[in-house]
DRENGU-538348 format. One line per 3 residues: number of its first residue (from 1); their letters; for each residue x negated, y negated, z of C-alpha. Coordinates in Angstrom, 1 decimal. Each point is the difference from the previous one (the first is absolute). Layout:
NUM> A> X,Y,Z | ...
This chain:
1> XXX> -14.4,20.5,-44.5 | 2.7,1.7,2.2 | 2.0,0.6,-3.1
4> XXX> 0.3,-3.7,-0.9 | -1.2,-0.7,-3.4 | -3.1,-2.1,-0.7
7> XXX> 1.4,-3.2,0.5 | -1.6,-3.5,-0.6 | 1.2,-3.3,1.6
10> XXX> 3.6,0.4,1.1 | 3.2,-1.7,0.4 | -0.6,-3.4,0.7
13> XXX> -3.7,0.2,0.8 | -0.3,-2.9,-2.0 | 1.6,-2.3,2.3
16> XXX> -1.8,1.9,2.6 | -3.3,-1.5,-1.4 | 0.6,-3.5,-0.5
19> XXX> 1.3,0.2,3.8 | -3.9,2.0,1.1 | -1.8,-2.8,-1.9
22> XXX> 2.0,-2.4,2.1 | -0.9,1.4,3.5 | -3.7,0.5,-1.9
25> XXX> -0.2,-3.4,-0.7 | 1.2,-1.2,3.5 | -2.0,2.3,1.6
28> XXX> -3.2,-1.5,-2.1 | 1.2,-3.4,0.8 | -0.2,1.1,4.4
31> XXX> -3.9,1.4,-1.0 | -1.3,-2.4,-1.7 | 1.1,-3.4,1.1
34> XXX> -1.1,0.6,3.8 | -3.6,0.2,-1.3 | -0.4,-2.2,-3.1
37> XXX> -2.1,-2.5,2.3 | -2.0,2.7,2.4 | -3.6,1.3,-0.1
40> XXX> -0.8,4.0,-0.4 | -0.6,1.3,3.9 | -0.9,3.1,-0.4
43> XXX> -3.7,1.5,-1.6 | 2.3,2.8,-2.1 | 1.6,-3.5,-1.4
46> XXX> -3.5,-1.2,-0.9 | -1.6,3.2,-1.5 | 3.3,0.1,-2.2
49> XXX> -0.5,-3.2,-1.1 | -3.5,-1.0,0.0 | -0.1,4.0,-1.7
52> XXX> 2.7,-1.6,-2.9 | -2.0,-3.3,-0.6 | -3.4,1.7,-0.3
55> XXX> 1.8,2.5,-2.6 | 1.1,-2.9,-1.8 | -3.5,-1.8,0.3
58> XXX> -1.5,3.1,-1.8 | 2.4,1.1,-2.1 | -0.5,3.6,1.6
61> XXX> 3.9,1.5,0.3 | -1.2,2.9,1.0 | -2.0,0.0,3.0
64> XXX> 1.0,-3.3,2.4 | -3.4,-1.2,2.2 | 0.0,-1.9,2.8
67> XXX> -3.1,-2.5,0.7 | -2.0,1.3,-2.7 | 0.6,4.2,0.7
70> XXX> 2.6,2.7,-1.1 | 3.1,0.6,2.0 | 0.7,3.2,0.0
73> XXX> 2.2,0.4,2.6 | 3.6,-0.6,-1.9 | 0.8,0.7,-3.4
76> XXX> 0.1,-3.3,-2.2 | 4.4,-0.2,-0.6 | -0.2,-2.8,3.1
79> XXX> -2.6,-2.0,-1.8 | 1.4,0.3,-3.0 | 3.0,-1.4,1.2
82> XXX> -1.7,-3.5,1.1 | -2.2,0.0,-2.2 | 2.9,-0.2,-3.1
85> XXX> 2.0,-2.3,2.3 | -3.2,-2.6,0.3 | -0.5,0.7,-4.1
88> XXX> 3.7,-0.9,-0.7 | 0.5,-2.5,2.1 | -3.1,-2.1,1.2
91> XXX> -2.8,0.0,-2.4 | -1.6,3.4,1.1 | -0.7,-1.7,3.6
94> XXX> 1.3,2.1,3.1 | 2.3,-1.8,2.5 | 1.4,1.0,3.5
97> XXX> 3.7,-0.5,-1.5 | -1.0,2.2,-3.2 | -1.9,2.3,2.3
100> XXX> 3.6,0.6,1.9 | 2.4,-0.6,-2.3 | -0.7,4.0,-1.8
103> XXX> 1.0,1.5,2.8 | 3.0,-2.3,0.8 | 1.3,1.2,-3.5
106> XXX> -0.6,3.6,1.4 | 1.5,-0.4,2.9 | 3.1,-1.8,-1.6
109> XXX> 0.1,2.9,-2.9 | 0.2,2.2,2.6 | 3.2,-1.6,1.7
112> XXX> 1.6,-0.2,-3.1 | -1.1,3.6,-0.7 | 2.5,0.9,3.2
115> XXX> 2.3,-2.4,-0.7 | 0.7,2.3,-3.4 | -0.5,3.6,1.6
118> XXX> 2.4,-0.5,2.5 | 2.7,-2.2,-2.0 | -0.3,2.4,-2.9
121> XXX> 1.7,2.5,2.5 | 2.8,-1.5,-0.4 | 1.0,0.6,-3.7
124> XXX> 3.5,-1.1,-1.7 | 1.2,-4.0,-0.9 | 2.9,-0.5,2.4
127> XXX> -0.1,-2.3,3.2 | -0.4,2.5,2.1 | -3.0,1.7,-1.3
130> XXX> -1.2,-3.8,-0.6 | 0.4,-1.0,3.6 | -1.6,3.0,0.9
133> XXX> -2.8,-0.1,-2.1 | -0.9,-3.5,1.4 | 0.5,1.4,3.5
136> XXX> -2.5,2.7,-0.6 | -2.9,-1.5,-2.4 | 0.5,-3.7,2.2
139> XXX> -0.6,2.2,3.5 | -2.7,1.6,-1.1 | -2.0,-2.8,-1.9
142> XXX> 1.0,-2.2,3.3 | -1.6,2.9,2.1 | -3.6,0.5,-1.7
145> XXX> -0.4,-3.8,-1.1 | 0.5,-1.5,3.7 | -2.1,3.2,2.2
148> XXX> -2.5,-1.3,1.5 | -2.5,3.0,-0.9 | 1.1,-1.0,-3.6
151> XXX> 0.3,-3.8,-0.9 | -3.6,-0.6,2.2 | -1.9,2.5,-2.4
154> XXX> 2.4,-1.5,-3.0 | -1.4,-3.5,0.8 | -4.0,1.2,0.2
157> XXX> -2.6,0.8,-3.0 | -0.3,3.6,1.1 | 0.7,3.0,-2.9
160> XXX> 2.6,1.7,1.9 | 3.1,-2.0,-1.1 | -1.5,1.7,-3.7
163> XXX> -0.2,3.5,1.4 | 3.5,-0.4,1.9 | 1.9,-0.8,-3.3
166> XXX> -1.8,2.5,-2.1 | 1.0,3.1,2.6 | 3.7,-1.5,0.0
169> XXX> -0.2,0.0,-3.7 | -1.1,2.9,-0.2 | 2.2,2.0,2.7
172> XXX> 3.4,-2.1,-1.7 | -1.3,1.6,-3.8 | -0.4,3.1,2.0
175> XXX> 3.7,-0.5,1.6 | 1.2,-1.4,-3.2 | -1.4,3.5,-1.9
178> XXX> 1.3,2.7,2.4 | 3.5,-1.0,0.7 | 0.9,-1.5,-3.9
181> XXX> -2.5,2.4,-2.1 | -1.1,-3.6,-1.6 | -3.2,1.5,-1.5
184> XXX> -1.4,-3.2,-0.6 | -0.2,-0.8,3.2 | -3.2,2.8,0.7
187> XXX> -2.1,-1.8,-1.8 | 0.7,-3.3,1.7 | -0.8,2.3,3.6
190> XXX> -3.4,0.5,-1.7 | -0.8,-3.0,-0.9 | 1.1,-1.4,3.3
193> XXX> -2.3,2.4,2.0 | -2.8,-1.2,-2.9 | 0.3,-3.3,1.2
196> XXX> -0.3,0.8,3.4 | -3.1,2.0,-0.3 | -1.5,-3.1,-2.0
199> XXX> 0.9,-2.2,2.7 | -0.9,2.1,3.2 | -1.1,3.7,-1.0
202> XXX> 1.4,2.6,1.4 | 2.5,-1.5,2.4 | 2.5,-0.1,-2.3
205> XXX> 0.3,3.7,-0.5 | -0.6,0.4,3.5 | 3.3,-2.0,0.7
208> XXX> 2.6,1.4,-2.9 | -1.1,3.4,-0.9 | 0.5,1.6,3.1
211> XXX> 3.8,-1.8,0.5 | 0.1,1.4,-3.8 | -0.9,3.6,0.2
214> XXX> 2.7,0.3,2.8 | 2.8,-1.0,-1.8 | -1.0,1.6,-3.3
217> XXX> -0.4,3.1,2.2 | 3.7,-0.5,1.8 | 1.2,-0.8,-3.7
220> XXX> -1.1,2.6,-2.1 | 2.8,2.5,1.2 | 2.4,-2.6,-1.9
223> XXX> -1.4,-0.5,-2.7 | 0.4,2.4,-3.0 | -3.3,1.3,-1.9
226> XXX> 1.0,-1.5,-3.5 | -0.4,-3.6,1.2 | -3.9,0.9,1.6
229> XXX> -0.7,1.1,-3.2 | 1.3,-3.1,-1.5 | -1.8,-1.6,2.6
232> XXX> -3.3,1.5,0.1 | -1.2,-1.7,-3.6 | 0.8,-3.6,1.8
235> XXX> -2.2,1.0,3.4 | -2.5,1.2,-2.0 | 0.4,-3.4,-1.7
238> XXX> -0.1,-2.1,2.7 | -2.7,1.6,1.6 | -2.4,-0.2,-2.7
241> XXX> 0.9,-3.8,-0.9 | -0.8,0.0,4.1 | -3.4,1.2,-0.6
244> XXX> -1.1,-2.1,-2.8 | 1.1,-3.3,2.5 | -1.9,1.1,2.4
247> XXX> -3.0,1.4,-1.3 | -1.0,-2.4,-3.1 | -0.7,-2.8,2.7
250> XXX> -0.8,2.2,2.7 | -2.7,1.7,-2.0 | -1.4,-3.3,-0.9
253> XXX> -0.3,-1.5,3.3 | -1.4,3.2,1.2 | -3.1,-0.4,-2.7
256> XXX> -0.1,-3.7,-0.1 | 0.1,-0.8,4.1 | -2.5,3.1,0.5
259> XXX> 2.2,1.5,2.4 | -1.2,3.5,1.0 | 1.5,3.3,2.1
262> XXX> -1.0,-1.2,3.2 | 1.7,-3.3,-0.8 | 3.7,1.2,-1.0
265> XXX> -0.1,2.5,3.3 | -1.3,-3.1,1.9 | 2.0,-3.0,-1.5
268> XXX> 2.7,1.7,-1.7 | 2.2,0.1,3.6 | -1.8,3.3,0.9
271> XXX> -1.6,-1.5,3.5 | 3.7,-1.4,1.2 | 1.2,4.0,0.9
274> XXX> -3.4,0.8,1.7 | 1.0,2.1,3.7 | -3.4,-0.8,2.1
277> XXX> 1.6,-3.8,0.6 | -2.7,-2.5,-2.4 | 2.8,-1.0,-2.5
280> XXX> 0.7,-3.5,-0.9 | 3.3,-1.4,1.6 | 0.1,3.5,2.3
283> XXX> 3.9,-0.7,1.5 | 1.8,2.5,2.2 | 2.3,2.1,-1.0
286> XXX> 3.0,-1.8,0.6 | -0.7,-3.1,-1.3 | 2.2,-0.1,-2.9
289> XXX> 2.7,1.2,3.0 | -1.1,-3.4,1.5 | 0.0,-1.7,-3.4
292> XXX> 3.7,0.9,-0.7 | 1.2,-1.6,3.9 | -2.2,-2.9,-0.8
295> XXX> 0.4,-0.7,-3.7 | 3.1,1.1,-1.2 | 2.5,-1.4,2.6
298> XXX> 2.8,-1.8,0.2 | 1.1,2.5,-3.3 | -1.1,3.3,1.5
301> XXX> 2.3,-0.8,3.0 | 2.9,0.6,-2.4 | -0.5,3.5,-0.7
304> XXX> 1.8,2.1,2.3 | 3.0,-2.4,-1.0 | -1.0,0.5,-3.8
307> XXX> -0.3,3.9,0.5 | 3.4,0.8,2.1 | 2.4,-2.4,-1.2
310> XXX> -0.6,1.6,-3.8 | 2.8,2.1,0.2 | 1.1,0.9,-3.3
313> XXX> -1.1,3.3,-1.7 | -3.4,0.2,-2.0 | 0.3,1.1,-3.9
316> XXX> -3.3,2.1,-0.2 | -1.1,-2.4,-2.3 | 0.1,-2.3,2.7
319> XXX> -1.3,2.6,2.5 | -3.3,1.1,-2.2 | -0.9,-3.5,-0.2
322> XXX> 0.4,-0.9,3.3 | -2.3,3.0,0.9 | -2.8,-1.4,-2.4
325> XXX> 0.2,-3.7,1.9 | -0.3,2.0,3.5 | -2.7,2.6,-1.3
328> XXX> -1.9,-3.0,-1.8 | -0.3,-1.7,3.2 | -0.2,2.8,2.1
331> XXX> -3.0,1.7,-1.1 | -2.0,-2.8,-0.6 | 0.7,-1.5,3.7
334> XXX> -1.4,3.4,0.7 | -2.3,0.4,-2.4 | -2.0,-3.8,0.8
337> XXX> 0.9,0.9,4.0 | -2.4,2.7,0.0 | -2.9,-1.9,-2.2
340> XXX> -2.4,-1.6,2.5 | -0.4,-3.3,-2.3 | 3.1,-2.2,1.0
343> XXX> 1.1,-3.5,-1.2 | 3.3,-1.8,-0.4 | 0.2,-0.2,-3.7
346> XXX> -1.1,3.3,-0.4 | 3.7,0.9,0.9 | 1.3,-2.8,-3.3
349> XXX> 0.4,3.0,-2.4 | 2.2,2.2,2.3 | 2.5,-2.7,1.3
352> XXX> 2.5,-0.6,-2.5 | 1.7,2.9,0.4 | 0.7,-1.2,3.4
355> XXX> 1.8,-2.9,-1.6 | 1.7,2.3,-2.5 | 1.4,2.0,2.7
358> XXX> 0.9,-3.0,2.4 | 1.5,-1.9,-3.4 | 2.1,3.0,-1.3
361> XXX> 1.5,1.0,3.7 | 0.8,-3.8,1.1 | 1.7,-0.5,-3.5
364> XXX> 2.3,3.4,1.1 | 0.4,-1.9,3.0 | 1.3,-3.5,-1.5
367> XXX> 2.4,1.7,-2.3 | 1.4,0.9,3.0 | 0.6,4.1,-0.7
370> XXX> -0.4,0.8,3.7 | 0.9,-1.3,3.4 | -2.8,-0.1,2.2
373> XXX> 0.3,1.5,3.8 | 0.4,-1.4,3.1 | -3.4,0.3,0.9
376> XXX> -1.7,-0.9,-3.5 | 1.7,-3.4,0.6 | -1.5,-0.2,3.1
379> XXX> -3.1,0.7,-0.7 | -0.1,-2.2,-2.8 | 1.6,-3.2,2.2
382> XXX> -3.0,0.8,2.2 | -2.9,-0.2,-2.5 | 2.0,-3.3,-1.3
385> XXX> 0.1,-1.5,3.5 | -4.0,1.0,0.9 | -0.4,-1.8,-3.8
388> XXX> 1.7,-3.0,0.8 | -1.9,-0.3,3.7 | -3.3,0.6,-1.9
391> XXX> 0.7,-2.2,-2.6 | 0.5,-2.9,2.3 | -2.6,0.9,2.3
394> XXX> -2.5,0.2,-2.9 | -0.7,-3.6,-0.6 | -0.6,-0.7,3.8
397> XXX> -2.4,2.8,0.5 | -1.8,-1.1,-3.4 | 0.0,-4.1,0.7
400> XXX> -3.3,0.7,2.2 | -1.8,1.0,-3.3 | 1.3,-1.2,-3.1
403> XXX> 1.4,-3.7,-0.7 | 3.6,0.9,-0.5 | 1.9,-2.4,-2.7
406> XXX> 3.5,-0.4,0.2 | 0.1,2.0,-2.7 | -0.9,2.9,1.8
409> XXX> 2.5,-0.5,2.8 | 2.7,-0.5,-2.3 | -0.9,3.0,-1.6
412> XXX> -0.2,1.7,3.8 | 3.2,-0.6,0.3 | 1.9,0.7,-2.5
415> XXX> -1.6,3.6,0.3 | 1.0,0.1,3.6 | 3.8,-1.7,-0.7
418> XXX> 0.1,3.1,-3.5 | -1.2,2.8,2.8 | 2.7,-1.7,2.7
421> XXX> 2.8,0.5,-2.9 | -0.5,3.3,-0.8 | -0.6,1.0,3.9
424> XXX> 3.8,-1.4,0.0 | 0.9,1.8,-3.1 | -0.5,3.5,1.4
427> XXX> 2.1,-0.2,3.1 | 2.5,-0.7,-2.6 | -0.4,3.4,-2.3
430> XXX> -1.5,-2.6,-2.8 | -2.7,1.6,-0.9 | -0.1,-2.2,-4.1
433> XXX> -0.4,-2.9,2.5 | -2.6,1.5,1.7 | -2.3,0.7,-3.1
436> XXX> 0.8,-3.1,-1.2 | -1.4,-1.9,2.9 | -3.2,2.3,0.3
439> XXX> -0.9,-1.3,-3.4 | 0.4,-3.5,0.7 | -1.9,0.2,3.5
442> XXX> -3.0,1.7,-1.6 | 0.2,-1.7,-2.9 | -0.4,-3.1,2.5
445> XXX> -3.0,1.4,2.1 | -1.6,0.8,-3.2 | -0.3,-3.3,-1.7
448> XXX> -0.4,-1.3,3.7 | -3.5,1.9,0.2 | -1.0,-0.6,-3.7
451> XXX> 0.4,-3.8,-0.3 | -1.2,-0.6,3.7 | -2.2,2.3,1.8
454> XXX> -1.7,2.2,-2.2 | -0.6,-3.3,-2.5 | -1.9,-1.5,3.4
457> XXX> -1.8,3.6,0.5 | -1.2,-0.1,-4.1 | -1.2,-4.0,1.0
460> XXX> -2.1,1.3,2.8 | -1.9,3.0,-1.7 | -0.5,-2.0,-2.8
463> XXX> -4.2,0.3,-1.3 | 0.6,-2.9,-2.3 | -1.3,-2.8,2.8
466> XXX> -3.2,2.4,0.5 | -0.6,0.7,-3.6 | 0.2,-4.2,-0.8
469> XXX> -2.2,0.0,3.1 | -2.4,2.4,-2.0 | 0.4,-1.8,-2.7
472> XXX> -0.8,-3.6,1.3 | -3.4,1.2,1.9 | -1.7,1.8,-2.7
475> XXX> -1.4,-2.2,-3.2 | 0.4,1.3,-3.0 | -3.6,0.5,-1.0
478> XXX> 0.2,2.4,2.8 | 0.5,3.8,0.2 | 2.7,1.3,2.3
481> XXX> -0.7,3.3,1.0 | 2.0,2.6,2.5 | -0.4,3.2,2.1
484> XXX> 1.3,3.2,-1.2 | 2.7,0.0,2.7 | 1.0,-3.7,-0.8
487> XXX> 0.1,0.6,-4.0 | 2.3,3.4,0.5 | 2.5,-0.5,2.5
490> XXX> 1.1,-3.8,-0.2 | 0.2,-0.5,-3.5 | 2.7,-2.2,0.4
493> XXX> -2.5,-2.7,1.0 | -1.9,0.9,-3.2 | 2.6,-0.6,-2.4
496> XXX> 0.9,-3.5,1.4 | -4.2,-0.9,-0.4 | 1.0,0.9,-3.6
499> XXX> -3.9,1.5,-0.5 | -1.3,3.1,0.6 | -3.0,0.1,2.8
502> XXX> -3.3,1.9,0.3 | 0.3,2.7,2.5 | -2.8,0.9,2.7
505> XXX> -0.6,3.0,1.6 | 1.7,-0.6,3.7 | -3.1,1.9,1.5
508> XXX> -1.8,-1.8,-0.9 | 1.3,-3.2,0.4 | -1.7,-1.5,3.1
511> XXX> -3.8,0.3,-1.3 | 1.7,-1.4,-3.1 | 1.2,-3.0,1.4
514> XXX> -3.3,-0.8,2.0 | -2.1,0.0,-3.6 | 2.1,-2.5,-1.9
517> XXX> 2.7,-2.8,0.0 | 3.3,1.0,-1.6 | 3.9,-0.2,0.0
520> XXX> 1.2,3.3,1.0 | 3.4,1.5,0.8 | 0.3,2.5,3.1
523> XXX> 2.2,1.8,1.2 | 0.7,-0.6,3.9 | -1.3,3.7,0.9
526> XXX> -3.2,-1.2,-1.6 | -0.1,-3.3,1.3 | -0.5,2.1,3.6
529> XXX> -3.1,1.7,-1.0 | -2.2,-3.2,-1.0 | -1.7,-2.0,2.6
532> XXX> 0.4,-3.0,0.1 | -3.5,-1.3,-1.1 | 0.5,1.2,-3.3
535> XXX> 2.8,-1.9,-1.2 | 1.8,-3.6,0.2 | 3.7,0.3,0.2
538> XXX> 1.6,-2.1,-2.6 | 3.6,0.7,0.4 | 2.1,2.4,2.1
541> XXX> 3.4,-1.6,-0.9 | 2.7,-0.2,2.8 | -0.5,2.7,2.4
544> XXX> 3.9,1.4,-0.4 | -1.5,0.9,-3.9 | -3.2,1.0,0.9
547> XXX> 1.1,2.9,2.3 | 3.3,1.2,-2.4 | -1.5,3.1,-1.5
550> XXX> -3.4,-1.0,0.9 | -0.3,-2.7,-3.2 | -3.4,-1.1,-0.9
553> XXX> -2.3,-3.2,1.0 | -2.3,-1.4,-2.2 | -3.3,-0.5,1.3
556> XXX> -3.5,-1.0,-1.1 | -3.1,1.3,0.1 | -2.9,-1.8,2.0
559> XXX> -3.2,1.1,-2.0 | -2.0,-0.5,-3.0 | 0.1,3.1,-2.1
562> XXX> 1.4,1.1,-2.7 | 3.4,2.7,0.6 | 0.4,3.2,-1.6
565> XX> 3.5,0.3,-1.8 | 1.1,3.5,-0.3
């Protein structure tokens, strides 16, 4: 809009995609290879893919179960997504790589999805524009792929890598529509905000509408009334197509999972913004402050550089979008600040504008339109010196803990020897030099911490020694049954036993246990409550497991009677 004609892919956007499915498909190739040989962790990693193998087991797209009952908490796009990966690739059976490698294509899309939006700024065919578009749509892809926040959620079985890359799509189709009148991209908005509802509700139009509405509100002054009209047919469009995505399945798996009222207000995300305190994951209200310091360093370090040594005048193209990216992140960091319900990847949809504005100010910044002052540069040698310090102190401190290879020292530093350099680069004004080291020194810590520590943490948590336990004690002939608490929050354990379990009543549990002999799962809340005269303790595992989330035993029953399965 603006007066710019509806437009479809420019000058040279072409190139531009070739070079977006490049950084996709290194950015797939980070995600993925790290975990082709680890286990799933995490319970939300077994309820997604225990929920995708049961689908495929009976041949119910619809509603995805989980040991036998209807999961109703999530809409079905994440299972879906396994579940056609284990079709396609293996047979129908699921597997922890085809359990993770959906949301490593997500996650990759996504980069490359940046990689275009920003590089696209930079129409025209000449060197110049060339170079710049690589400094822009490279920055930014650099900037998402390798924050922490980012490639940890990008490398888990978790449906927020989905939900990230559907609001991007959608909020780029939005960008794509109000500042080039390309009609055809409102429908693409709607479908992208479809997809996000299918995959979890009504976050998505929790995350891009209100962004939206602000800049169609800030917009509307510039843009003439003919070109609504024009555009009111294709909203009305879009909107409708939205509809009938959403509520052809959603209908369904309302009717065919008997989900009621009570159910939607309950497990449709209702109880997470609750004030009297009983919310699941209750976090204070500056914990996605603390996530940012934590998580998103050694990148968010650069801003202040980023922000004042972009010197050149804005077109208002430039300056509309840029207020989008800020607003986009803005109000949702305010937005999720206030709800009481608070966890780490709940912040995955709102963070690549952070990368978009970190990508697009840093390329200004290369290109070298703008000196930087006296004391930008020496505020910027000082974050590169505390880097380099930390980076060499960082193996020492972590040596106690974690069986360093020499790998990992290498790796240690080179990032400390890339933050030295550019520590040395600012006290001589060269501020390219600078940026250019910062990526090498974090791209250094990064693959320090993936290939070393965090594959020793993944070794540790691992339920697969447990679940072969499991699996070695009870016979086949036998029944395996579980708790409630043990079936529902460590599912994890379940899909590695590959069967689905009887569930018992945790009350009643103990009288249970005295009446018969049986193999039994509990959780290690339960495992409290029962004396010790009613059961024989088979197998606890090691006692580092055992206590990590509070993982279940397996015990057995001491009596003669026969157990009531629920």
């Amino acid at each position: 809009m603006n007066g710019v004609a509806e437009a479809s892919i420019g000058p040279g956007s072409g190139r531009v995609a070739l070079e977006a499915l490049a950084a996709s498909g290194l950015a797939f190739l980070l995600f993925i290879l790290p975990v082709s040989g680890r286990p799933l962790t995490e319970p939300r990693e077994g309820r997604l893919a225990r929920g995708a193998q049961e689908m495929l087991d009976r041949g119910d797209w619809l509603v995805p179960y989980l040991n036998g009952a209807p999961r109703i908490e999530k809409p079905p796009l994440g299972y879906w997504a396994i579940a056609l990966c284990a079709e396609l690739f293996n047979g129908g059976h699921v597997t922890t790589f085809l359990a993770l490698l959906p949301t490593a294509g997500s996650s990759a899309l996504l980069v490359g999805l940046v990689f275009f939006w920003l590089a696209e700024a930079c129409p025209g065919d000449g060197e110049a524009q060339r170079r710049a578009r690589r400094y822009a749509g490279g920055f930014g892809a650099l900037f998402l792929a390798s924050l922490p926040v980012f490639w940890k959620e990008a490398r888990v079985c978790c449906l927020d890598a989905h939900l990230a890359l559907f609001c991007a799509l959608a909020a780029w189709s939005w960008l794509r529509w109000a500042e080039r009148g390309a009609r055809w991209a409102l429908p693409l908005f709607y479908a992208a905000l479809a997809l996000g509802v299918l995959t979890k509700a009504h976050v998505a139009p929790l995350v891009v509408l209100p962004p939206v509405l602000l800049d169609a509100v800030l917009r509307r002054r510039e843009a003439d009334r003919e070109a609504r009209r024009g555009a009111a047919l294709w909203h009305a469009a879009g909107a409708g197509a939205a509809l009938v995505l959403i509520l052809v399945p959603g209908l369904a798996f309302i009717q065919r999972s008997g989900m009621t009222w009570a159910d939607i207000m309950e497990e449709g995300g209702l109880d997470r913004i609750k004030l009297d305190g009983h919310v699941h994951h209750y976090g204070s209200v500056v914990f996605y402050l603390k996530l940012l310091g934590e998580k998103c360093v050694p990148w968010l370090l650069l801003a202040p550089a980023a922000f004042c040594a972009a010197g050149r005048p804005e077109a208002p193209l430039d300056r509309a979008r840029r207020r989008f990216w800020f607003a986009w992140f803005g109000i949702n960091f305010a937005v999720w600040s206030l709800i009481p319900a608070k966890q780490a990847h709940y912040a995955l949809p709102w963070i690549p504008p952070l990368a978009l504005i970190l990508g697009e100010s840093c390329a200004r910044v290369f290109a070298g339109e703008a000196p930087a002052p006296r004391w930008l540069r020496r505020y910027a040698a000082g974050i590169s010196g505390l880097a380099c310090l930390l980076a060499l102190i960082l193996p020492w401190a972590l040596r106690f803990k974690y069986e360093l290879s020499s790998a990992a020292w290498s790796l240690a530093g080179a990032a400390a020897a890339c933050f030295g350099l550019g520590a040395a680069a600012l006290l001589r004004a060269r501020i390219r030099t600078l940026l250019a080291a910062w990526c090498g020194g974090g791209a250094a810590l990064l693959f320090a911490v993936v290939f070393t520590i965090e594959a020793q943490e993944l070794l540790e948590d691992s339920p697969l020694p447990f679940a072969d336990e499991v699996q070695a004690a009870v016979p086949d002939s036998e029944t395996l049954y579980a708790c409630q608490a043990a079936g529902t929050l460590d599912p994890h354990v379940l899909f590695y036993l590959e069967e689905n379990v009887k569930t018992i009543d945790d009350e009643n549990l103990p009288e249970l246990l005295e009446e018969t002999q049986a193999y039994v799962l509990v959780h290690g809340r339960v495992l409290r409550k029962i004396p010790e005269a009613a059961y024989v303790k088979l197998l606890t595992s090691s006692p580092d497991y055992a206590d990590h989330r509070g993982l279940q035993y397996l015990i057995r029953g001491t009596g003669s009677g026969k157990i009531q399965a629920r």
